[in-house]
SEVEXTOR-328453 format. One record per residue (C-alpha): residue number from 0; residue in one letter; y, z, x. Coordinates in steps of 0.02 Angstrom, whole numbers, padded with zeros to 5 digits, m for minus. Example, Ala and Ser with C-alpha at 12.3 -4.5 7.8 and 13.67 -1.06 7.14 Angstrom:
2
{i->0; aa->a; Y->m00225; Z->00390; X->00615} .
{i->1; aa->s; Y->m00053; Z->00357; X->00684} .
// end
This chain:
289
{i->0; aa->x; Y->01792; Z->m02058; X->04194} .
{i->1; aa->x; Y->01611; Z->m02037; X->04157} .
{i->2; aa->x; Y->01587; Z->m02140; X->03981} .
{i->3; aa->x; Y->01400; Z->m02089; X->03969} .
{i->4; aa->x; Y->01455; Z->m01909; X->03951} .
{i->5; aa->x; Y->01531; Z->m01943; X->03765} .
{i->6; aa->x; Y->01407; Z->m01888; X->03660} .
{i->7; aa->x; Y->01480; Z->m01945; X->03497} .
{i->8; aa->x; Y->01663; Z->m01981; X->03537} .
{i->9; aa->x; Y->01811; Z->m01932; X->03651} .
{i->10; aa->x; Y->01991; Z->m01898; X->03613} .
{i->11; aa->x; Y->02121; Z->m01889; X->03724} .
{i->12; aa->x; Y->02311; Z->m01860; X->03770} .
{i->13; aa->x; Y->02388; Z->m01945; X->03878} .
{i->14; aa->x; Y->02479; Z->m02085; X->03934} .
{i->15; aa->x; Y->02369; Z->m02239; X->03896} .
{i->16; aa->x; Y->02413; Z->m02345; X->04066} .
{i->17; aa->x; Y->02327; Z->m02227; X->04164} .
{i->18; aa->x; Y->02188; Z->m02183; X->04070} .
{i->19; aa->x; Y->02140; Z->m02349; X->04069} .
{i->20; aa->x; Y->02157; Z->m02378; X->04273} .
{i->21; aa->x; Y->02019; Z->m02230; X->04262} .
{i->22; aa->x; Y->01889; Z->m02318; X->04167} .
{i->23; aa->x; Y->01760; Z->m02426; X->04247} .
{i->24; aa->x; Y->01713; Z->m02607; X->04254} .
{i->25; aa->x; Y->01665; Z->m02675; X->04103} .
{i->26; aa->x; Y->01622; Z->m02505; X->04016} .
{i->27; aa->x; Y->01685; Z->m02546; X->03842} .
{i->28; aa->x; Y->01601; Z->m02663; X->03721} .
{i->29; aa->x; Y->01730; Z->m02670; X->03573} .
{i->30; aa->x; Y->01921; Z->m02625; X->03602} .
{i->31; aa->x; Y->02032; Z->m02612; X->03453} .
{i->32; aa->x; Y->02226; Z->m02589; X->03479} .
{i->33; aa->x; Y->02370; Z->m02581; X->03341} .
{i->34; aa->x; Y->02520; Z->m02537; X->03458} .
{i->35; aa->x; Y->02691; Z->m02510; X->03393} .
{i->36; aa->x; Y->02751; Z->m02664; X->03306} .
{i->37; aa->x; Y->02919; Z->m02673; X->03397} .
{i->38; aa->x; Y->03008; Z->m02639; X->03239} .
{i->39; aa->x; Y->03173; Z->m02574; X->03335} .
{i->40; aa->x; Y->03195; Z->m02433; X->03226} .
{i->41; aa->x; Y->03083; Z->m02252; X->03217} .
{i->42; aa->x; Y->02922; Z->m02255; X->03110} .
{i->43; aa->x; Y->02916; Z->m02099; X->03007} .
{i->44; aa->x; Y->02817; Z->m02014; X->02867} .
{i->45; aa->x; Y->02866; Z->m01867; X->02784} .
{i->46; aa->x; Y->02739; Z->m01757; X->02682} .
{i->47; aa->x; Y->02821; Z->m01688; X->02520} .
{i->48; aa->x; Y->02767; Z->m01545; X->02406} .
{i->49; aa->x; Y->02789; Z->m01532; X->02244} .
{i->50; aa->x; Y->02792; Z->m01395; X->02134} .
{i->51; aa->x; Y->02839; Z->m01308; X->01946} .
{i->52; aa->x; Y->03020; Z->m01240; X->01955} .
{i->53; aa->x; Y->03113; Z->m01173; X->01821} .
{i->54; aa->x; Y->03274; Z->m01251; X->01925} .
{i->55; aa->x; Y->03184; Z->m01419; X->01966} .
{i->56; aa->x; Y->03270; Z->m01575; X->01986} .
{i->57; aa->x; Y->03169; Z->m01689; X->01895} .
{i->58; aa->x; Y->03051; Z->m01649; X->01725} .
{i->59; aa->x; Y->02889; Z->m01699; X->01717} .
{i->60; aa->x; Y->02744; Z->m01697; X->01591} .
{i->61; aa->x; Y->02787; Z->m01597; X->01447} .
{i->62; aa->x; Y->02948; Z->m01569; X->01476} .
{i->63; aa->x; Y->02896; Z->m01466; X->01625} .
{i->64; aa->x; Y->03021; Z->m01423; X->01766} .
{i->65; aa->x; Y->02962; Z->m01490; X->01945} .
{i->66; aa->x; Y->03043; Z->m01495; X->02126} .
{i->67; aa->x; Y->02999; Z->m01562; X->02292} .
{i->68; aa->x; Y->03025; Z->m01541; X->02481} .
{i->69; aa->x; Y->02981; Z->m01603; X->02643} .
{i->70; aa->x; Y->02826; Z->m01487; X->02709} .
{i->71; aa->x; Y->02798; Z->m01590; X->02877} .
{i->72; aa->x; Y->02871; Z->m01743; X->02953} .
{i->73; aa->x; Y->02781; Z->m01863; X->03095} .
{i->74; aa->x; Y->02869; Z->m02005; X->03171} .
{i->75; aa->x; Y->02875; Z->m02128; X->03341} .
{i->76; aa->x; Y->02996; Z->m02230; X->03417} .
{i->77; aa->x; Y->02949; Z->m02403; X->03394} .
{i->78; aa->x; Y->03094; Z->m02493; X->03510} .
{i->79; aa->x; Y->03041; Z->m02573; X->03678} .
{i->80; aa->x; Y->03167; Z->m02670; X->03769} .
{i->81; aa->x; Y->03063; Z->m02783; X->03856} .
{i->82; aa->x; Y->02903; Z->m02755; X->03723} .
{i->83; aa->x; Y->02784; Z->m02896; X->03828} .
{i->84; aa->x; Y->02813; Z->m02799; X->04006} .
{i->85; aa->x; Y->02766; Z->m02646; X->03895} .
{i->86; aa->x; Y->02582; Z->m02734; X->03844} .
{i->87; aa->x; Y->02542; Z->m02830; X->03995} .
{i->88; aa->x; Y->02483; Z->m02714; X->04110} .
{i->89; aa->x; Y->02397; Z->m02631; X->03980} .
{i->90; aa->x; Y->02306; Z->m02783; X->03908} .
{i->91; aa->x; Y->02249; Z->m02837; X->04088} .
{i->92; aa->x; Y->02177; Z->m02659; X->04110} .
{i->93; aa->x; Y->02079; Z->m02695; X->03936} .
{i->94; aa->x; Y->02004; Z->m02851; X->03984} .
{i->95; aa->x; Y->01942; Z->m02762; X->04163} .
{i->96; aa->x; Y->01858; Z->m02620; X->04065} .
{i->97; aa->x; Y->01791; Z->m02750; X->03924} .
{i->98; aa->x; Y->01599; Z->m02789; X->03962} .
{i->99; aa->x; Y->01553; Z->m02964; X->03976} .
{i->100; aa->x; Y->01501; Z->m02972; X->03799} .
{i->101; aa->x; Y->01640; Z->m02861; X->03749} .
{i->102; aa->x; Y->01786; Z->m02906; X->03627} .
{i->103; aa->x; Y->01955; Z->m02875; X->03582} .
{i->104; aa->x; Y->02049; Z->m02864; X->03419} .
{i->105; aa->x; Y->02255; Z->m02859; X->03444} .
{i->106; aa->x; Y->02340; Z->m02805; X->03266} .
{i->107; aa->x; Y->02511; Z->m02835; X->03259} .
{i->108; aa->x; Y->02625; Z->m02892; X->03127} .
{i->109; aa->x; Y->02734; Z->m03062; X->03100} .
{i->110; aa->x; Y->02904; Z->m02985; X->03210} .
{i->111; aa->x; Y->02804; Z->m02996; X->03376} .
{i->112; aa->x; Y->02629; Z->m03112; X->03336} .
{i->113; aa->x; Y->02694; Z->m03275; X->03409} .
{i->114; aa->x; Y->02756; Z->m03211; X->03575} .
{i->115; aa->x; Y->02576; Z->m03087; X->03581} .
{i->116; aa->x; Y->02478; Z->m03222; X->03562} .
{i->117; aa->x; Y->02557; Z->m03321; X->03713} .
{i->118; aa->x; Y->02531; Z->m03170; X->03815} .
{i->119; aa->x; Y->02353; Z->m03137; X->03734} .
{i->120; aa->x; Y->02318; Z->m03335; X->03803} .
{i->121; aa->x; Y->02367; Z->m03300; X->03971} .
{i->122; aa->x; Y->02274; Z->m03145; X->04023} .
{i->123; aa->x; Y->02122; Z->m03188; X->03917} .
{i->124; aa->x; Y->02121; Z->m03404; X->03923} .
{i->125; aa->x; Y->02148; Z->m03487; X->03756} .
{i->126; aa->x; Y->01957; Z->m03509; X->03762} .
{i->127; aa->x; Y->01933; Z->m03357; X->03731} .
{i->128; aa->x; Y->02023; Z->m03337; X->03577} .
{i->129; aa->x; Y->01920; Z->m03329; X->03411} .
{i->130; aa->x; Y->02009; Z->m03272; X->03280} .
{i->131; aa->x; Y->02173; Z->m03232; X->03190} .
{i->132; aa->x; Y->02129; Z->m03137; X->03038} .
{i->133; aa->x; Y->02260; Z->m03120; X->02919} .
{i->134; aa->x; Y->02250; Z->m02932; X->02828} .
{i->135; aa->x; Y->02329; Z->m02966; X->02670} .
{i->136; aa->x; Y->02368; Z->m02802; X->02569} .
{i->137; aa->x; Y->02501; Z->m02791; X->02400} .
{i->138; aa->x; Y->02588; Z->m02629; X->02405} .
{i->139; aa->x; Y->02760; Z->m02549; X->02428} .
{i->140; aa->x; Y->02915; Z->m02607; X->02431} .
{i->141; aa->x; Y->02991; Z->m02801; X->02355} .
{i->142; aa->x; Y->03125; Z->m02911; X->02459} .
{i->143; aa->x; Y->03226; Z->m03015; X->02366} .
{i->144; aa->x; Y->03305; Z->m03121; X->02473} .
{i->145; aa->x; Y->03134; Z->m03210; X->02565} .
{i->146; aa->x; Y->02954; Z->m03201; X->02510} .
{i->147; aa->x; Y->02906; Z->m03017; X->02507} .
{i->148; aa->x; Y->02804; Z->m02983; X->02688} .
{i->149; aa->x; Y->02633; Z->m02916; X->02628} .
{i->150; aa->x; Y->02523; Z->m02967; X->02782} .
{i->151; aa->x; Y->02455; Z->m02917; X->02970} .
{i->152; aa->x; Y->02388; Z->m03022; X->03106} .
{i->153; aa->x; Y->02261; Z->m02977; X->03208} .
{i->154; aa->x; Y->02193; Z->m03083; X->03340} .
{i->155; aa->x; Y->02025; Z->m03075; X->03393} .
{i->156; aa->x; Y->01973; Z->m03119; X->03594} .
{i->157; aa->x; Y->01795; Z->m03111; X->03668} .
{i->158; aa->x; Y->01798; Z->m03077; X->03846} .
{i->159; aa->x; Y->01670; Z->m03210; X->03899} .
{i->160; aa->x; Y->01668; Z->m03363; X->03745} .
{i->161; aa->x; Y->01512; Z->m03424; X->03809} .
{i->162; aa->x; Y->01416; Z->m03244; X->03790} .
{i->163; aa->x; Y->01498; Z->m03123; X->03661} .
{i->164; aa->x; Y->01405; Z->m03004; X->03519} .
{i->165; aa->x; Y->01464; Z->m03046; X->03344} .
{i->166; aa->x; Y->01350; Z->m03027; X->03212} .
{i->167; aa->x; Y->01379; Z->m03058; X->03025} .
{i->168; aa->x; Y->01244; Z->m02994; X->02966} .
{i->169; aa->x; Y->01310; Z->m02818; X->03013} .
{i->170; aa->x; Y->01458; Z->m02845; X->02895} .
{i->171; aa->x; Y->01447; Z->m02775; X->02735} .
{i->172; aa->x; Y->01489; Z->m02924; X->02596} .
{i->173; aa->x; Y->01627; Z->m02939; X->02493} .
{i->174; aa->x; Y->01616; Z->m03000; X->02288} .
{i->175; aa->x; Y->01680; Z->m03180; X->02265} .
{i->176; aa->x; Y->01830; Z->m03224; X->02216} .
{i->177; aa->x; Y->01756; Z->m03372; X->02073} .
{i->178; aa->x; Y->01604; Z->m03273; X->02051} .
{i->179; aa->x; Y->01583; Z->m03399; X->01880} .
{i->180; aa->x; Y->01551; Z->m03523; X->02009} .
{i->181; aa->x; Y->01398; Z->m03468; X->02093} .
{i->182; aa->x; Y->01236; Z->m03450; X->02051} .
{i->183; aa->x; Y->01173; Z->m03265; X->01999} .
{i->184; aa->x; Y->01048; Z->m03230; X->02161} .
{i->185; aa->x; Y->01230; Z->m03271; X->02255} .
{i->186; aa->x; Y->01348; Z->m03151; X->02157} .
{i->187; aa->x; Y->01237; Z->m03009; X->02163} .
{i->188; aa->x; Y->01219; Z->m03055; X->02382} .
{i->189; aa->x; Y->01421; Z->m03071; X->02386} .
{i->190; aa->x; Y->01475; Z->m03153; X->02521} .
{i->191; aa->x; Y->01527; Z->m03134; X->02714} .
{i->192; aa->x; Y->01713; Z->m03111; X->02729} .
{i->193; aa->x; Y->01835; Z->m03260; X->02797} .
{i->194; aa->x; Y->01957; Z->m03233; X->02917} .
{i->195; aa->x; Y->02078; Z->m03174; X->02760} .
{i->196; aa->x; Y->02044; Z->m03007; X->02738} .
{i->197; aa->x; Y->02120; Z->m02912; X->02556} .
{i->198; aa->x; Y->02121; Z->m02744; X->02572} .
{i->199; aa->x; Y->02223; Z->m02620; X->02508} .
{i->200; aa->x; Y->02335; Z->m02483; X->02621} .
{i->201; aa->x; Y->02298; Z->m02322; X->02625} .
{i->202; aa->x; Y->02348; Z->m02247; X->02467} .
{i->203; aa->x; Y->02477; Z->m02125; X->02494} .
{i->204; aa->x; Y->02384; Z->m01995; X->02371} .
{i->205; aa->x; Y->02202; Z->m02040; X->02431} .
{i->206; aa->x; Y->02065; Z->m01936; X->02493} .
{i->207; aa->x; Y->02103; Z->m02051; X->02655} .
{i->208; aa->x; Y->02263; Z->m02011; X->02710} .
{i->209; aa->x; Y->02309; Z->m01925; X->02845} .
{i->210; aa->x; Y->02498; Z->m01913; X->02860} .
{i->211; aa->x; Y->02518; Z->m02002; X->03007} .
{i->212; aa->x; Y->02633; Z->m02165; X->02999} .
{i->213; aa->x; Y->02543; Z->m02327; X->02997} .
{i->214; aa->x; Y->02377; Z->m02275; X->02967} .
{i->215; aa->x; Y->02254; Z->m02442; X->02941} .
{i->216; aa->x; Y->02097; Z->m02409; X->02822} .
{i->217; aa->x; Y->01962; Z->m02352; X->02880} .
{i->218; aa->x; Y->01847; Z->m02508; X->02770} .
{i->219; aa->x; Y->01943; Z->m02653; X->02880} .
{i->220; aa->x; Y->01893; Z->m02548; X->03047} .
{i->221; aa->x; Y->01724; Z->m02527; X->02988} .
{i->222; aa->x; Y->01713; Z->m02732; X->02972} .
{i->223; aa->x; Y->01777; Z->m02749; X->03159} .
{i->224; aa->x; Y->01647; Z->m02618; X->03232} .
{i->225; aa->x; Y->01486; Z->m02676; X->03111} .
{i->226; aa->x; Y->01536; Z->m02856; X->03170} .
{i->227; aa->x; Y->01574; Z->m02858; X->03362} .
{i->228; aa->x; Y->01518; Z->m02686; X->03458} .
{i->229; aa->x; Y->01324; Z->m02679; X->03466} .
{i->230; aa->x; Y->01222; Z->m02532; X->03379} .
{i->231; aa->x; Y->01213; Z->m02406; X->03559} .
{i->232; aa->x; Y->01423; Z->m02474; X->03606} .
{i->233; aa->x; Y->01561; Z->m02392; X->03639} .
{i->234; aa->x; Y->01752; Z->m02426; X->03534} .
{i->235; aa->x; Y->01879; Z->m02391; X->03648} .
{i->236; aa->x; Y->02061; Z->m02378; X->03567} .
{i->237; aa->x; Y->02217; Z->m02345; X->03670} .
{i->238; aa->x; Y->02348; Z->m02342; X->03546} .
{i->239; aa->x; Y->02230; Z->m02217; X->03433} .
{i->240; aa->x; Y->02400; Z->m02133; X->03308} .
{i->241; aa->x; Y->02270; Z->m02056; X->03153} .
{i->242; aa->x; Y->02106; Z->m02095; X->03239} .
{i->243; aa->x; Y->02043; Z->m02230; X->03121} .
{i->244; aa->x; Y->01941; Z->m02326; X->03239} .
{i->245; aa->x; Y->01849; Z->m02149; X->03291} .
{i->246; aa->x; Y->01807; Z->m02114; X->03113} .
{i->247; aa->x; Y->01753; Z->m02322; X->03055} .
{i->248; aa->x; Y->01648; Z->m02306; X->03233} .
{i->249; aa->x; Y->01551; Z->m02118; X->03188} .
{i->250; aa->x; Y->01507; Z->m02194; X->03014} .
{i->251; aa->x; Y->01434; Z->m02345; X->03077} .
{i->252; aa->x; Y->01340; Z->m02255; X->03207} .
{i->253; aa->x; Y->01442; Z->m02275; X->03367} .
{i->254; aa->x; Y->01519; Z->m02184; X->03527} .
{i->255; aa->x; Y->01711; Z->m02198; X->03535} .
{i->256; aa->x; Y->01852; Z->m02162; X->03649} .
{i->257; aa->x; Y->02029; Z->m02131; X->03558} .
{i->258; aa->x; Y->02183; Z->m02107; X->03697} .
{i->259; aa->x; Y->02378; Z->m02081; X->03615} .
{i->260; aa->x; Y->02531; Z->m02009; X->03700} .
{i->261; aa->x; Y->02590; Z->m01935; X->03537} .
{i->262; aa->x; Y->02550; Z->m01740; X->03515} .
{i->263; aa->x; Y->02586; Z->m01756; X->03354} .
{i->264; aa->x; Y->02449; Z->m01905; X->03348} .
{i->265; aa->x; Y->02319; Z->m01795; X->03434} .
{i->266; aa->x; Y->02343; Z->m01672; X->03324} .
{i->267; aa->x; Y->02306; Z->m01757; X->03165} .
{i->268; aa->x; Y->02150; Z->m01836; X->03275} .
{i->269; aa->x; Y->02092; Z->m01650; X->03331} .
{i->270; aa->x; Y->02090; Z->m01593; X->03132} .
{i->271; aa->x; Y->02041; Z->m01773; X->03082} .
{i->272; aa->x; Y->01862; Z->m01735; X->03171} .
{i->273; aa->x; Y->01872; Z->m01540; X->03172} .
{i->274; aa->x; Y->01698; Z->m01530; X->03086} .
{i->275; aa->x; Y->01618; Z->m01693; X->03156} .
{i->276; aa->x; Y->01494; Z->m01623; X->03314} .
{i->277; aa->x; Y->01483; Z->m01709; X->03461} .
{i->278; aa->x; Y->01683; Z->m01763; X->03474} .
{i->279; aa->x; Y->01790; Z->m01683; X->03626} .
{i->280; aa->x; Y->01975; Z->m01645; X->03639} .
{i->281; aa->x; Y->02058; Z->m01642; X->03810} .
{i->282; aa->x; Y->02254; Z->m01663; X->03866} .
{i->283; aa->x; Y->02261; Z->m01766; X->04006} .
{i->284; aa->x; Y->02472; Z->m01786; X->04025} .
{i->285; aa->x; Y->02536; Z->m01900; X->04166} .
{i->286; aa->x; Y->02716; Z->m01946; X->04175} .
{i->287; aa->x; Y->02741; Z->m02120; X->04096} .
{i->288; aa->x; Y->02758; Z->m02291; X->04213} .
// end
């Protein structure tokens, strides 16, 4: 695969394993991956309509009649029987295609973290490893039986710890939290984020949303990019789903490549950047390892 013929950015279907095997030697300079969390149960959205109905079931404003129903429904299996065999190969191909400076951000959620992080040790070396950021968000449902999970991990590996790009001033600063505590030159600067990151979801109603399950914002991708792939890189993603790392990278500037084995996945990508120029679409289906 020839990476300096993506003018803007590259989307593709396929199966991700051998996609990878077909990129070169440390081509990529940021890689961000948010693979299925090994949930052991689908992942599914549904996209409801709602309109005024003499015979709805529910009244609204007014007194006004209104019913809903299903228009469209996307969904994954997110069950892997052995999930670490599943990642391994794939996460040894992503440090070959990382460039020496390149880096690596692994989002996953609390089922799975521990054991990823073992495996994250041994391909990259615990030297290696810079980060866990903690994205804490405060939406959706309540347990009430243990403290209410409102969190992601994602771990953050630089392929060579003694030469990696990271650059804060990139980042785009955040308000303090004690802003009554600083001086005024400070609060009007704001501040570099920490390795806790609060950021919202995506709001199910928002201008945002795309209707694919498990869709990350596009702000906390944007952070990633600004920070750790240079100005003229290139953000490879291999488990792409709505193609949020595509549209953080053409905001800030930067080439991407976005590879999913969902149809339904590349089809939300091919109408995500319908009107962006530059992006290409191309099917490249192998059967699965």
């Amino acid at each position: 695969m020839q990476l300096s013929e993506i003018e803007r950015g590259l989307v593709l279907l396929g199966e991700n394993l051998h996609l990878l095997r077909d990129l070169p030697d440390a081509s990529i300079d940021l890689i961000y991956i948010d693979p299925p969390f090994n949930t052991g149960s689908p992942r599914s959205l549904d996209a409801i309509e709602t309109r005024e109905s003499e015979s709805g079931g529910r009244t609204g404003f007014k007194g006004k009649k209104y019913e809903s129903k299903v228009v469209s429904s996307r969904s994954y299996d997110d069950s892997f029987d052995d999930y670490l065999g599943f990642l391994q190969p794939r996460l040894l191909e992503a440090k070959r295609v990382l460039a020496s400076h390149g880096s690596l951000y692994f989002h996953i959620d609390y089922r799975e973290a521990h054991y990823c992080k073992i495996l994250l040790d041994e391909i990259f070396g615990r030297d290696s490893f810079l980060n866990e950021i903690i994205w804490a968000y405060d939406y959706g449902g309540r347990a009430t039986k243990r403290w209410p999970t409102k969190h992601d991990n994602i771990f953050l590996y630089v392929k060579d710890p003694k030469n990696y790009y990271f650059s804060l001033d990139e980042v785009e600063r955040i308000p303090y939290m004690a802003p009554s505590l600083v001086t005024e030159e400070k609060r009007e600067r704001g501040k570099t984020p920490t390795d806790t990151w609060w950021h919202t979801i995506v709001s199910p109603t928002g201008k945002e949303k795309t209707g694919y399950p498990t869709q990350k914002p596009v702000a906390i991708l944007k952070r990633m990019i600004a920070a750790s792939c240079p100005p003229d890189g290139i953000v490879l993603d291999f488990f792409a789903g709505s193609g949020t790392a595509g549209a953080a990278a053409l905001e800030l500037g930067r080439r991407f490549l976005l590879v999913d084995c969902s149809k339904d996945a590349y089809d939300v990508m091919r109408s995500r950047f319908a009107n962006a120029p530059g992006i290409r679409f191309e099917a490249r289906l192998q059967p699965a390892e």
